[in-house]
C-alpha positions in Angstrom: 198.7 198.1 61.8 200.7 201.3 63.1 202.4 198.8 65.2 203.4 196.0 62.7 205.3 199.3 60.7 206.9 200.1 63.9 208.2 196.8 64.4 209.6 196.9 60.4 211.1 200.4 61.3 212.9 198.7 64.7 213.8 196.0 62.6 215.5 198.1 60.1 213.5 197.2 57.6 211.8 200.2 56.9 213.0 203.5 56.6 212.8 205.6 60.2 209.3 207.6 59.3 206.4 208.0 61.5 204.5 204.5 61.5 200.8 206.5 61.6 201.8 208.5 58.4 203.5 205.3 56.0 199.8 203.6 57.2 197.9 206.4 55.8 200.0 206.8 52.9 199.2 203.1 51.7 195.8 203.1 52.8 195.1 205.9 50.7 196.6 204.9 47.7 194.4 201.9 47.6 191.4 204.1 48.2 191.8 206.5 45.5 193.0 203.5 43.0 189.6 202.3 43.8 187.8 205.4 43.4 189.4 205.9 40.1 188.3 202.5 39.1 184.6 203.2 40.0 184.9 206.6 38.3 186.0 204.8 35.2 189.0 206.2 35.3 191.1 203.0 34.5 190.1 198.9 35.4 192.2 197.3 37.9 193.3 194.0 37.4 195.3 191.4 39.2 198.0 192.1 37.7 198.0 196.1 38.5 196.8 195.9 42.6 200.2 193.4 42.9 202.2 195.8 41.1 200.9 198.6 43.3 201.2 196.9 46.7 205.2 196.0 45.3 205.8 199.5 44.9 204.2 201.1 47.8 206.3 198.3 49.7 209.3 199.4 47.9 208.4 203.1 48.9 209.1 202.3 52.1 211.4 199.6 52.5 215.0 199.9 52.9 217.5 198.3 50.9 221.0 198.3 49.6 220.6 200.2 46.7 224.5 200.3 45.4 
């Protein structure tokens, strides 16, 4: 995985950030969405895990923002 990120960041498409960290940092997002799910915390639907994997994408994809 680390190196499919540092192909993206090579690429320009992701911002210059250490590939080992953006893994972790989407990896555990997913694991404590799930864990709040179990807990009751909220339900995860379809619709919610898409718009969480677009905006952890977003977090580290660059783009003309202007």
């Amino acid at each position: 995985m680390n190196e499919l990120y540092q192909e993206a960041i090579q690429e320009k498409l992701f911002f210059p950030m250490n590939p080992k960290m953006m893994v972790q940092m989407h990896y555990g997002t997913f694991v404590y969405m799930l864990k709040a799910h179990r807990h009751g915390i909220f339900e995860l639907s379809s619709e919610s895990v898409s718009g969480a994997i677009r905006l952890c994408w977003n977090a580290v994809t660059l783009r003309d923002l202007t």
